[in-house]
N, C-alpha and C positions, 0 to 999 in steps of 0.2 A: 504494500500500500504506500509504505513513504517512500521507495522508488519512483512508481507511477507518480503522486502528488511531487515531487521535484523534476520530472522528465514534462510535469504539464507546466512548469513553472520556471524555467534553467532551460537557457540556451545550451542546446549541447556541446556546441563548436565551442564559445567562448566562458561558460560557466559563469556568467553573469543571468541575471534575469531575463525573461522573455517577454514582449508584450503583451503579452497576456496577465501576466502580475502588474505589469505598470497601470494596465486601465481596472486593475483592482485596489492598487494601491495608494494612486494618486487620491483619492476620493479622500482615502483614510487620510490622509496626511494631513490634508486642506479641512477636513472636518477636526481633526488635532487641533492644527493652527486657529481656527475659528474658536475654539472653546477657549484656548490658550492666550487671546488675542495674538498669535506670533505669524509669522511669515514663513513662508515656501520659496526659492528660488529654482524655476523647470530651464535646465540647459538641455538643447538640442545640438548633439554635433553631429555631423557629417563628415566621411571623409574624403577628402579632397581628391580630384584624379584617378578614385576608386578602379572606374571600370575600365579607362585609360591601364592601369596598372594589372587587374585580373587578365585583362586581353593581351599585353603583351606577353606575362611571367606567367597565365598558368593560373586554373584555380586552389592549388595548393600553396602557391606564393601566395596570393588572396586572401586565402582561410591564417598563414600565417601571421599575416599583416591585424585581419580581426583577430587573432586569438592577442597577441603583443599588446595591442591597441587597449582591450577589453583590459588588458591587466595593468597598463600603464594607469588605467583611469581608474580601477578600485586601488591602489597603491597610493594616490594621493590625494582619495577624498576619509571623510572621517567615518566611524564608524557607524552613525546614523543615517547617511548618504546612503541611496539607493541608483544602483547602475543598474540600466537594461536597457539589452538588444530590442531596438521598435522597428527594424528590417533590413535587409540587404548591411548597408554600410552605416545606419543611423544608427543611433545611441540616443539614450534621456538619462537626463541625471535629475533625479528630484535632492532638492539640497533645504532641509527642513531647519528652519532657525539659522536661514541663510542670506544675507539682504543680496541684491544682485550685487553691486560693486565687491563685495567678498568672492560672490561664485565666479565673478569677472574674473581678479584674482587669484581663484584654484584651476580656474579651464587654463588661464594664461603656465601657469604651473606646469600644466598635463601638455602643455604644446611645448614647453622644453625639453622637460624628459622627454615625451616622443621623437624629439629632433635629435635625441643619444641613441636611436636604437636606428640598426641599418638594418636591412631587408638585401633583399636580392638585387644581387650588381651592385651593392653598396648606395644603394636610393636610399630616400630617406622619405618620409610619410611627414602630410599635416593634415588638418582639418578646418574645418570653420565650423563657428559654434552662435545660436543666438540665445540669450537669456531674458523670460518676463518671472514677474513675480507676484505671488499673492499677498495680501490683496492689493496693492498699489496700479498693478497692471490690470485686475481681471478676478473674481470668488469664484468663476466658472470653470471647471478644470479644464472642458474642451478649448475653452477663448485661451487658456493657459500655454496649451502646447499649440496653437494656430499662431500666436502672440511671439512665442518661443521659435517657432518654426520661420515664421516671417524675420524674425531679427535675421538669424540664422543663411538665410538666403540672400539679405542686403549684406551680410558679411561675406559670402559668396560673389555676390554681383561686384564689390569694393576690393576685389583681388583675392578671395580666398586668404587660408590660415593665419585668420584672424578672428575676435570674438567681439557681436555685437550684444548691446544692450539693447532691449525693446522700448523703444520710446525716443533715445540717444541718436537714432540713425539720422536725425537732422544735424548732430553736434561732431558729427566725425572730423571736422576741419576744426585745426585752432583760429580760432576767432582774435582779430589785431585791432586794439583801439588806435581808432586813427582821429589826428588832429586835422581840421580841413580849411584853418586857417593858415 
């Protein structure tokens, strides 16, 4: 029985979560934080060049690239931090009692170490990542990871391996006071 109950729950490639626990989980978490008055930070990463890279190396370089990846990112988040595979090359990180500028912070983290780990023909893997958070962003969990997913994308659209904040994506330029006298 807690075989089956972990094979329904556990990626098997990577040993982290499977979406199937994250749309069981999230609920829980945001229902926590709501009694608690605390906040949830949902990072969405992606990883960069993904299919660029299975196509050239191989779906075994591929699966090795998720298995590293999955491990780089439980390795530097805490122990209440929740990682799961949501498909192919995506990842969600639910980060409880987490404000975004923190989880900005630990994704920026997981994009170092991963730039330490070489792959096949000595490449090297990024990601881009976008982060909203409850409640400031969105109580809804679906608006949560739509919110999350969209930073996510404008960090994609913005060059890739990089991570946006949801809401910020107007503020990506440093702004110059300028005198016009």
């Amino acid at each position: 029985y807690e075989n089956t109950l972990k094979s329904a729950l556990v990626d098997a490639l990577t040993g982290v979560f499977n979406r199937r626990y994250y749309e069981d989980i999230l609920q829980n978490e945001i229902n926590r934080a709501r009694r608690r008055s605390g906040l949830i930070s949902l990072c969405v990463l992606d990883i960069d060049n993904f299919k660029h890279y299975n196509d050239a190396y191989g779906h075994i370089e591929g699966d090795k690239v998720l298995i590293t990846f999955a491990s780089v990112i439980k390795k530097c988040l805490r122990r209440e931090d929740i990682v799961c595979r949501y498909g192919g090359e995506e990842f969600v990180v639910i980060m409880p009692d987490s404000s975004a500028e923190n989880s900005y912070m630990v994704m920026n983290r997981i994009s170092e170490d991963l730039k330490k780990e070489k792959f096949y023909d000595s490449k090297s893997i990024s990601f881009s990542c976008g982060i909203s958070c409850y409640p400031k962003d969105t109580t809804d969990k679906n608006e949560l990871f739509i919110k999350a997913d969209k930073a996510m994308y404008i960090a994609k659209a913005n060059g890739k391996n990089q991570v946006c904040i949801y809401g910020n994506e107007r503020r990506n330029k440093i702004r110059l006071e300028v005198n016009w006298n």
